[in-house]
C-alpha positions as CSV (number, residue, x, y, z in Angstrom):
1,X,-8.4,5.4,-4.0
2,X,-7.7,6.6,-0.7
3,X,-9.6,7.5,2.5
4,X,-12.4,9.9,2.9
5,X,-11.8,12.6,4.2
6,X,-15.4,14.8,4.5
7,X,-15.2,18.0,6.1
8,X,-18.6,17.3,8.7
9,X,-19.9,14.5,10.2
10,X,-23.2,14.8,8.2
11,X,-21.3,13.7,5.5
12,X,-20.8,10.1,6.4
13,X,-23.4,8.1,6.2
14,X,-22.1,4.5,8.5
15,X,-24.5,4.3,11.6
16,X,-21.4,3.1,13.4
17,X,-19.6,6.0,12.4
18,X,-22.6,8.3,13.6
19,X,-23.2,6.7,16.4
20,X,-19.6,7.0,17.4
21,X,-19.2,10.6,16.9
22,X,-22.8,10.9,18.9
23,X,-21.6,8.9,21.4
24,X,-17.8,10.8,21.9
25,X,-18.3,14.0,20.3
26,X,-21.7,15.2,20.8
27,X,-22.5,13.6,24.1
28,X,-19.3,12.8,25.6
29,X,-17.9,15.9,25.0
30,X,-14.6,14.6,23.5
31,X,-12.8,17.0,21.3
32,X,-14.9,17.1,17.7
33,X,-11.7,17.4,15.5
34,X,-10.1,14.3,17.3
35,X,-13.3,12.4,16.5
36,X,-13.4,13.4,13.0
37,X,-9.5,12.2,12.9
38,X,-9.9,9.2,14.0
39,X,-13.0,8.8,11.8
40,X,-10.5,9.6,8.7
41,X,-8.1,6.7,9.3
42,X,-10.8,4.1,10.9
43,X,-14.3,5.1,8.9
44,X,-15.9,2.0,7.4
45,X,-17.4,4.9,4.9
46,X,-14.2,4.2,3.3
47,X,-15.0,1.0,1.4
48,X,-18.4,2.4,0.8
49,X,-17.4,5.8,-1.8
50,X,-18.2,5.5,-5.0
51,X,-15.4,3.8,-7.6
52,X,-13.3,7.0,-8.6
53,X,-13.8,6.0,-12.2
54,X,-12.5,9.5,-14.4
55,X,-12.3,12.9,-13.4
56,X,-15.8,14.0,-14.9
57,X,-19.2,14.4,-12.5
58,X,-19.9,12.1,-9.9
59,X,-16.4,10.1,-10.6
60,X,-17.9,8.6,-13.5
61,X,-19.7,6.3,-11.4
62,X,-22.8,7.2,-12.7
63,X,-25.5,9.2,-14.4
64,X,-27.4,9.9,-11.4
65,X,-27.4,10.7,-7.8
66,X,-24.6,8.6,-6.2
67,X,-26.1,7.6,-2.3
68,X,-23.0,8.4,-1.6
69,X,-20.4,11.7,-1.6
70,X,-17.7,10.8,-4.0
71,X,-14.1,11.4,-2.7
72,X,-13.5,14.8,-2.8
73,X,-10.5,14.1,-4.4
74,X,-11.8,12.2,-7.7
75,X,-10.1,14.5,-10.3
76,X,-6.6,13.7,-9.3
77,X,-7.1,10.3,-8.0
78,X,-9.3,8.3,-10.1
79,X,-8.5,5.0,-12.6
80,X,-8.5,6.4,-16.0
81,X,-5.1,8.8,-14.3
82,X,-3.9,5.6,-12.6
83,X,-4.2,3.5,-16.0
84,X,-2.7,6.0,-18.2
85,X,0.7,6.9,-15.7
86,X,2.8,3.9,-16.4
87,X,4.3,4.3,-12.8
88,X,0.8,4.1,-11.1
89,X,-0.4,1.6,-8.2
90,X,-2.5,0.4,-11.2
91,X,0.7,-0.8,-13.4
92,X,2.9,-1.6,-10.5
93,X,0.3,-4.4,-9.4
94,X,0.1,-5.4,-13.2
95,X,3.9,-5.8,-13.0
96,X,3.6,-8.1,-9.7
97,X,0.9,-10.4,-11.4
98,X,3.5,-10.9,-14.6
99,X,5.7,-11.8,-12.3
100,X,3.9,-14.2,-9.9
101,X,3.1,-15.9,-13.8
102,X,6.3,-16.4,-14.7
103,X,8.2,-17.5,-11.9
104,X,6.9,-20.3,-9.9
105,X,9.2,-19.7,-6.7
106,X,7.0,-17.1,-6.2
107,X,4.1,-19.4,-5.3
108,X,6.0,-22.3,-4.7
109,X,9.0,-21.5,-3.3
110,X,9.5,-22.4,0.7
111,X,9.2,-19.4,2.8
112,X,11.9,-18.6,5.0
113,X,11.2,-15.4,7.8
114,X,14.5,-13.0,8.0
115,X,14.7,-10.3,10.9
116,X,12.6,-11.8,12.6
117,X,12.7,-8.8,15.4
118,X,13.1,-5.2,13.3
119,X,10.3,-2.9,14.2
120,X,10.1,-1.8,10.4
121,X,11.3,-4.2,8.5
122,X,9.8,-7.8,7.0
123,X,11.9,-9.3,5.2
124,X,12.0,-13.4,3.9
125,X,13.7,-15.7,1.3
126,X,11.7,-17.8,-1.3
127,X,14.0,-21.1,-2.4
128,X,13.0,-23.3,-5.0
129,X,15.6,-26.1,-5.8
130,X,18.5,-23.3,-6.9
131,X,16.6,-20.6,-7.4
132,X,16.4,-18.0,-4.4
133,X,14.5,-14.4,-4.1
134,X,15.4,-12.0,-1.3
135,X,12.0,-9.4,-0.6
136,X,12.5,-6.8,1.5
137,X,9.7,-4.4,3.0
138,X,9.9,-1.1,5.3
139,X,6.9,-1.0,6.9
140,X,7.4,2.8,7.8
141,X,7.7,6.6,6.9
142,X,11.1,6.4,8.1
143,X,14.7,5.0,6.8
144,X,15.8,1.8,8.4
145,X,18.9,0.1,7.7
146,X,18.6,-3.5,6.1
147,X,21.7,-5.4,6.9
148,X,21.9,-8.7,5.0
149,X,21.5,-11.5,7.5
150,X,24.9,-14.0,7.7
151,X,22.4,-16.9,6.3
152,X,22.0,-15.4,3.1
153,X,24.9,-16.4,0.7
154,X,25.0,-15.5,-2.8
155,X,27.3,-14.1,-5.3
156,X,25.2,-12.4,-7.4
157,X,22.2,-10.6,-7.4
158,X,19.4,-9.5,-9.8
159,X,16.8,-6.6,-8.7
160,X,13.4,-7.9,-10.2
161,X,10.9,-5.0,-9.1
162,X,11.2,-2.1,-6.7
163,X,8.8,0.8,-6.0
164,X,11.5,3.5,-6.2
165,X,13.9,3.8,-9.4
166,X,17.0,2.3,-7.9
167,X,21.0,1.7,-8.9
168,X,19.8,-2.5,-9.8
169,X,24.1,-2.5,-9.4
170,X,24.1,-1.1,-6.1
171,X,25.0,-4.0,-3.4
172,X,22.6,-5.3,-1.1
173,X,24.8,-6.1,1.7
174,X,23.2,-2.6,3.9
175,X,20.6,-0.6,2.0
176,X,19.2,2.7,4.0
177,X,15.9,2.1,3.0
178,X,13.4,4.8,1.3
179,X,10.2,5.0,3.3
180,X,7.3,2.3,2.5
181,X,10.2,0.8,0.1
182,X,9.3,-2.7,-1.2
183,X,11.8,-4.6,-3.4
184,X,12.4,-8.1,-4.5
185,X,15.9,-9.4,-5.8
186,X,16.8,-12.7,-7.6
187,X,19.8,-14.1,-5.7
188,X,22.5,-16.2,-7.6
């Protein structure tokens, strides 16, 4: 699911986000548009829509009345679309839980912090007696460039998930990363 978006303030129902646009908007005289922007990306009504079940009334969250406006955008984003596209958030998350079962470095390898300064990037090492993973995160819309850190010796690598369709050949040395790009290689 993602953020609300509702066209006027009398849809929301938070009495923090009410109060707010009272407070800025109505009496404060602040711009009305910025207020509902700023409602959009901070709005604790959020986490309080209805579950975006299937595309049919209400979300399929129920029979009735919801207390709540569904997410106007329920019939493109909803969890019976998510669980039948194999290259949803839905089955992506299934693929990280298979692999956090099957490979215990994952939850018991030591932690090791790369790039400690890049803006965009986060970056770390798992180790776990010979076994090593390399995960790299961009943390932004744009296209950094991930330089392999001198520490990191391997000779082969192995690419174990990514959330773009990738060359699993290409090398790993520099990669111009794709924007929100997470990946995790198996170093050898």
């Amino acid at each position: 699911m993602t953020n609300v978006r509702f066209e006027t303030i009398e849809e929301y129902k938070d009495i923090e986000t009410l109060n707010m646009y009272r407070e800025k908007a109505t009496d404060g005289g602040e711009d009305a548009a910025q207020v509902m922007n700023s409602i959009y990306v901070k709005g604790r009504d959020n986490a309080l829509a209805p579950i975006q079940w299937d595309d049919s009334e209400h979300a399929g969250f129920t029979d009735g009345t919801p207390w709540h406006k569904v997410n106007p955008n329920y019939k493109e984003i909803n969890a019976k679309q998510a669980m039948e596209d194999p290259s949803s958030v839905f089955h992506y998350y299934r693929k990280l839980i298979q692999l956090r079962k099957e490979n215990e470095i994952i939850v018991y390898g030591t932690y090791h912090l790369l790039l400690e300064e890049h803006p965009h990037i986060y970056a770390y090492s798992r180790t776990l007696v010979e076994e090593k993973l390399l995960v790299i995160l961009n943390f932004s819309g744009g296209r950094p460039l991930f330089e392999m850190p001198e520490e990191m010796v391997y000779s082969n690598h192995e690419l174990m998930i990514s959330n773009y369709v990738i060359n699993a050949e290409e090398s790993i040395q520099s990669i111009e990363l794709m924007p929100y790009e997470a990946r995790v290689h198996r170093l050898k």
